[in-house]
Each structure stands twice: as structure tokens, then as C-alpha cells.
C-alpha positions as CSV (number, residue, x, y, z in Angstrom):
1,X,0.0,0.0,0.0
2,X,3.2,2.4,0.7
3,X,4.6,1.8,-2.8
4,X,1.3,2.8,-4.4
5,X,0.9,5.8,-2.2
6,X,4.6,7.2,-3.3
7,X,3.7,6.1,-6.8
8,X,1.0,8.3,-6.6
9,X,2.9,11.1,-4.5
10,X,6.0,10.9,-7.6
11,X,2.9,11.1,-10.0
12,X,1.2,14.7,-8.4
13,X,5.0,15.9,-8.1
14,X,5.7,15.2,-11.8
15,X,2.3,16.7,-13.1
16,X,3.0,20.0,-10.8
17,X,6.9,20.0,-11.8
18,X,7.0,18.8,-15.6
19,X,5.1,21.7,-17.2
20,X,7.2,24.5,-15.6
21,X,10.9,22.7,-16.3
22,X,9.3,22.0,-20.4
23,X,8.8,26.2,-20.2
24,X,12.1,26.6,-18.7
25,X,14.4,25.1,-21.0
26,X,12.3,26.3,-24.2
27,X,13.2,29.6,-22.7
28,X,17.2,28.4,-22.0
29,X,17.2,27.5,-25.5
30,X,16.1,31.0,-26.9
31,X,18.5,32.6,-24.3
32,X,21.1,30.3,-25.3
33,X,20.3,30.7,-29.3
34,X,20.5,34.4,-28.9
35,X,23.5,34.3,-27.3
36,X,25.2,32.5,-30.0
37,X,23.9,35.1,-32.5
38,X,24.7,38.0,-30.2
39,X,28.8,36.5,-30.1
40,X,29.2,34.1,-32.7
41,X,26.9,35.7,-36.4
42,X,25.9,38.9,-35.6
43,X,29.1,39.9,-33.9
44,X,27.3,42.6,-31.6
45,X,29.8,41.9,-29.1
46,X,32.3,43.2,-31.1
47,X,31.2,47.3,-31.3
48,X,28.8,46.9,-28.1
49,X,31.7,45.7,-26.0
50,X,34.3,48.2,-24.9
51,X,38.1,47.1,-25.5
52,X,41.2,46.9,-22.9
53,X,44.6,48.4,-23.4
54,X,45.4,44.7,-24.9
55,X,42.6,45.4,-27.5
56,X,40.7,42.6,-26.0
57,X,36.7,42.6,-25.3
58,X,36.9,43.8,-21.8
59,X,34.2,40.6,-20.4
60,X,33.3,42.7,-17.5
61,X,31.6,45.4,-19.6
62,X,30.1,43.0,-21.7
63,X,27.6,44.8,-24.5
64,X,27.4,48.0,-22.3
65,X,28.0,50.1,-25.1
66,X,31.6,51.3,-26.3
67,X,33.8,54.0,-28.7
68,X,33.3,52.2,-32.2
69,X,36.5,51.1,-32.7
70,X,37.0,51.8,-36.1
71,X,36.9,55.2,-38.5
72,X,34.7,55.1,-41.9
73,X,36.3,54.7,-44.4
74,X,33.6,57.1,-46.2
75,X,33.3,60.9,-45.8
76,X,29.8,60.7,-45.7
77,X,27.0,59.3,-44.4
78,X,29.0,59.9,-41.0
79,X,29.3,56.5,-38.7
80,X,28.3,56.9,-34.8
81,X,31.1,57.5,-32.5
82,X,29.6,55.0,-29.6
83,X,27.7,51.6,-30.2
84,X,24.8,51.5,-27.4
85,X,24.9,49.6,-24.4
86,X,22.2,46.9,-25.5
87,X,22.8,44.5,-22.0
88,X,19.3,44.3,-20.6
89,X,17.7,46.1,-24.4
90,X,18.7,49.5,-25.5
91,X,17.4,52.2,-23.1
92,X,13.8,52.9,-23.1
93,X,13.2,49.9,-25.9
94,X,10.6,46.9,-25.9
95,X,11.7,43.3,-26.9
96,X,9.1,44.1,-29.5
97,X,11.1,47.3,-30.5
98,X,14.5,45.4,-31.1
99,X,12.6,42.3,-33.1
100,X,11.3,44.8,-35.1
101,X,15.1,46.5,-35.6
102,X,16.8,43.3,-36.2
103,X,14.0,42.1,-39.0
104,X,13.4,45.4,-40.9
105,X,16.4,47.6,-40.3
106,X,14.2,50.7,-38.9
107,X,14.0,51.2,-35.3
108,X,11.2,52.2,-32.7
109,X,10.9,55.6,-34.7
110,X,11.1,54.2,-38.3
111,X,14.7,55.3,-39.0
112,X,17.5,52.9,-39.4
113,X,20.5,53.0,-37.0
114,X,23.7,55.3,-38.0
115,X,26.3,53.1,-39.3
116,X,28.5,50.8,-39.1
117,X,25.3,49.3,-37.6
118,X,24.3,47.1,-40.5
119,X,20.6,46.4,-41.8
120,X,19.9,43.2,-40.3
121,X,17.0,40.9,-41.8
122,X,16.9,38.2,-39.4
123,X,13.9,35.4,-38.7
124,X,11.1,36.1,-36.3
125,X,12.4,33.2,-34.5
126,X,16.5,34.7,-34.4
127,X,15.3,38.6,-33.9
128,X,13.6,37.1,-30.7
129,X,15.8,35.1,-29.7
130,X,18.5,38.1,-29.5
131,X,16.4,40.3,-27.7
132,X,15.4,37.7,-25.0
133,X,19.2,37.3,-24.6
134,X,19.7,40.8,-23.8
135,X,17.0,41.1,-22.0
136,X,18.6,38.2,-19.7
137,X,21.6,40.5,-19.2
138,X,19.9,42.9,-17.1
């Protein structure tokens, strides 16, 4: 009679646990996905993140905006001087807001960013996946 009792008390835990641990590691997946984008394709890290004296991404300041750290090679249109920190989204900017950036090229107000920030046209499923990243960074 014990065995079926803690049969039955493995069963509720299961039930209550199973559905919330399924929604956690869909969401771990996205996170880790975007991360991979973020560092690996999209190279965000690379302007986002400011450099040591070495001219190595400093890790401790990771994607909380830095000097670009190169010139254009065009006299005009003129490049931004800083990349944005985007560590927990851009300031004042929905998930929403960034998908929308990342699959369209135009930002919250309609305008695409200055350069060297290129024109992305990424999936649905990679655009969100990047902003729930850095939305994790907060």
C-alpha cells in the first residue's frame, strides 16, 4: 500500500513540476540561441563591448555600449562615434522594438540606426531570440 501511495505522490509531483521545467528550457534554448547570434553571427559583441589596453573585449563590460573602434572609411554618411549599451535592451526599448530592428532595419521611430550598424533581416524566431538574450543580461 506504501509503494502505491509514493507512486501516486512521484505522480502529483511530476504533473506540478514537468510543465514548468518543459517552459524553462524552451526559454534556456532561446536565451542560449540568442547568445550565440549575439557572439558568434551577428558579432554585436564586437562594437557593443568596450576594449582593454590589450585590445581585448573587456568581459566585465560585456555589450554595455563602447567607442566604435574603427573610423569610416567614407566621408559621408558619417558612422556613430559610440555603439549602445544593448545588456538588458537599449534604453527605453521593448523586446518588440528590437525584433522589429533586427527584421526590418528601422527602429522604434522608423529610422535605421547610423552606421556601421548594419541592416539586419533576421527570422522572427533569431530577432527574438536576440532580444530575450539581452534582455537576460539585465
Amino acid at each position: 500500500m506504501s509503494c502505491i501511495v509514493l507512486i501516486l505522490i512521484g505522480s502529483v509531483v511530476l504533473a506540478v513540476i514537468a510543465p514548468t521545467a518543459s517552459v524553462s528550457t524552451a526559454q534556456d534554448h532561446q536565451i542560449a540561441r540568442g547568445k550565440y547570434l549575439v557572439m558568434h553571427v551577428a558579432m554585436c559583441v564586437q562594437c557593443h563591448t568596450p576594449r582593454n589596453k590589450q585590445g581585448e573585449l573587456d568581459q566585465s563590460q560585456l555589450l554595455k555600449g563602447a567607442p566604435i573602434p574603427l573610423e569610416s572609411p567614407f566621408s559621408s554618411p558619417t558612422w556613430a562615434f559610440e555603439a549602445p549599451k544593448i545588456a538588458g535592451l537599449p534604453g527605453g526599448w521593448t523586446e518588440e522594438d528590437l525584433v522589429r530592428l533586427l527584421q526590418t532595419g528601422r527602429g522604434p521611430r522608423g529610422m535605421p540606426p547610423r552606421l556601421p550598424m548594419p541592416p539586419f533581416r533576421m527570422t522572427q524566431e533569431d530577432a527574438s531570440a536576440v532580444a530575450a538574450y539581452l534582455k537576460s543580461l539585465q
